[in-house]
N, C-alpha and C positions, 0 to 999 in steps of 0.2 A: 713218602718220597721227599727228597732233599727239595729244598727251593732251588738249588743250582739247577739240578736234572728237570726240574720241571721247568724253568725259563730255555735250557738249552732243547727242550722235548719242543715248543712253543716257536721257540725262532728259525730251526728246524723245519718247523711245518712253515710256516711263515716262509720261509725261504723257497722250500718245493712248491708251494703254490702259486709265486711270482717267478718263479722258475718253468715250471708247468705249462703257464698261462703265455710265458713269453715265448715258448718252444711251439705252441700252438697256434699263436700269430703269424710268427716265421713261417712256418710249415703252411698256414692258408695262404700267406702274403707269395708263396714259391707256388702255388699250385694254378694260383690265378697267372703269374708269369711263365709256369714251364705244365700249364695242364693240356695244352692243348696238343705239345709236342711227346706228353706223357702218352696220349691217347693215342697218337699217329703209329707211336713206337711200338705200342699194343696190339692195334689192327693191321702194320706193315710191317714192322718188322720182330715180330717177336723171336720167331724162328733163330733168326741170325743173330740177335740178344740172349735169348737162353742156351744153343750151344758155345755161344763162347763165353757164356758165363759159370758154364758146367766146365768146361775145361781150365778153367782158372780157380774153381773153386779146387778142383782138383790139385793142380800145382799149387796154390800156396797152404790147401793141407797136407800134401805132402814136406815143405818146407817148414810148413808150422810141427810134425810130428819128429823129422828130423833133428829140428833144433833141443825137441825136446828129451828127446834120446839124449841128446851131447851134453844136455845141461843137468838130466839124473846120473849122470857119469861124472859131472866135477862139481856138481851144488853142494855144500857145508850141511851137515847133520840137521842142522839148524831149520831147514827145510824140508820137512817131509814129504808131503804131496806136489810138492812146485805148484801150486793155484795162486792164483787170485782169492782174495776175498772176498772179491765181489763174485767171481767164478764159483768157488766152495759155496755160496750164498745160494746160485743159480740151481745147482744139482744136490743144494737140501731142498729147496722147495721143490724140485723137479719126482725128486723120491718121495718123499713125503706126501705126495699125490697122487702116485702113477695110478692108484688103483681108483682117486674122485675125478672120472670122468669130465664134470662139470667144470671144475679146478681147472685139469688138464687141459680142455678144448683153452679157455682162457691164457693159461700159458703160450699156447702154440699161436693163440693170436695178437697177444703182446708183444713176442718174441719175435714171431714171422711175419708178422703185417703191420704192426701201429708202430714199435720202436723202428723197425728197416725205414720206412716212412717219413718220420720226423725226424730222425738220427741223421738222415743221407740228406735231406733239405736244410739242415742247419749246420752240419759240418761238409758238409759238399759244395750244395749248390749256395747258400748265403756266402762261405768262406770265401769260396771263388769267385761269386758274381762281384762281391765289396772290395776285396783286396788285387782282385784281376787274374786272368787264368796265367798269366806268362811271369807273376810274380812267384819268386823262391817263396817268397814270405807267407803265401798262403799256403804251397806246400804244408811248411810244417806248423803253421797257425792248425788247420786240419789235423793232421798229423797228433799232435798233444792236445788241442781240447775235446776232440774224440775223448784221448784214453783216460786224460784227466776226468774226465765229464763219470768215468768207472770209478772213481776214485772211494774208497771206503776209508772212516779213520783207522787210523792204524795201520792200515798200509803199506805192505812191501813192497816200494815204489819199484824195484828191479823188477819182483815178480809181477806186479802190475803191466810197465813197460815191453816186458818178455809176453804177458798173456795174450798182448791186444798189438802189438807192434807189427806184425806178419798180415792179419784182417786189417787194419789200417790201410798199411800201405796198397795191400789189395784192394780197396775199397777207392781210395783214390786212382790209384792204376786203372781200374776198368772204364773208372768215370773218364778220366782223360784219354783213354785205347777206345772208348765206344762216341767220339764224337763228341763230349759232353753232353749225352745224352741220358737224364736224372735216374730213367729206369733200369740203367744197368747195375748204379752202385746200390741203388733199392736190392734189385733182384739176389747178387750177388751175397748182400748183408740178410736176407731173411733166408737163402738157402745155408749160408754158414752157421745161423741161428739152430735152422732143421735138423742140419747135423751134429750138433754139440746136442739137442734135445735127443734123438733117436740115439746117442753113443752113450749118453747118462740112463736110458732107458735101458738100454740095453745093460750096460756096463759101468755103474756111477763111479768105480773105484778105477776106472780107466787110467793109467797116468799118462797118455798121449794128449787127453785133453787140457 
């Protein structure tokens, strides 16, 4: 191995680990501040949180397969499967396992319980508790360090912005349409996860997703 690859493999982990560790702060430092109203929403109102969270997952996959229709109709040769790379990433490890059990259960809870979690406490609730709910600025503060935060080298940042800009916005949308109340853009992001995992299982060559 080159000494460059091995310094860039090194700072790399170095970085994910203070990255990691800083996402995990945040995320106790929001549960101590919004756990108690996590809990309320759980034992009062879950009902009225989960269907209008099914009805918005709804609509914006709808609008996410829409767009995506429009965009295999004028995308450059150049682009074969319209993914992400970090999406293409998600549905080789997704097949590549479907049949280890063990693997799998792990996926579905990375995917639907610990990223929905920390993802919606640090692009949601930190965004908007620091920069203020009524500021534009945290809009799209949200808005791109979400999709940044997907970011692989290499990157086709349109494809990137095109993958995750429909679940963003929804994600913010519910948080702000459900009172700001944490556990909607949670629930919202771990049931979108559910279905992008159930649609590669099913169909990994899908081109809606």
């Amino acid at each position: 191995m080159e000494w460059r690859n091995y310094v860039n493999e090194k700072l790399a982990g170095k970085f994910f680990t203070r990255y990691a560790i800083l996402c995990l702060l945040i995320t106790f430092w929001v549960f101590q501040q919004e756990g108690k109203k996590i809990w309320y929403s759980l034992r009062q109102e879950k009902k009225k949180i989960f269907w209008q969270t099914i009805k918005l997952l709804f609509f914006f996959t709808l609008i996410h397969f829409a767009l995506k229709l429009v965009l295999g109709w004028v995308a450059p040769p150049s682009w074969p499967n319209l993914k992400s790379e970090k999406i293409n990433t998600h549905i080789s490890v997704i097949t590549s396992n479907k049949n280890n059990w063990g693997y799998l259960a792990q996926i579905f809870f990375g995917m639907c319980v610990l990223a929905p979690i920390v993802e919606e406490c640090i692009f949601r609730y930190f965004i908007f508790r620091i920069f203020g709910r009524k500021n534009p600025f945290s809009y799209l503060l949200s808005f791109l360090t979400f999709i940044g935060a997907h970011y692989h080298r290499g990157e086709n940042l349109f494809l990137l912005f095109f993958q995750y800009s429909v679940a963003t916005w929804g994600f913010i949308y519910v948080y702000k349409k459900s009172g700001w109340k944490l556990l909607s853009p949670i629930l919202l992001h771990s049931l979108t996860n559910l279905l992008f995992i159930v649609i590669v299982l099913i169909n990994p060559s899908c081109s809606l997703i």
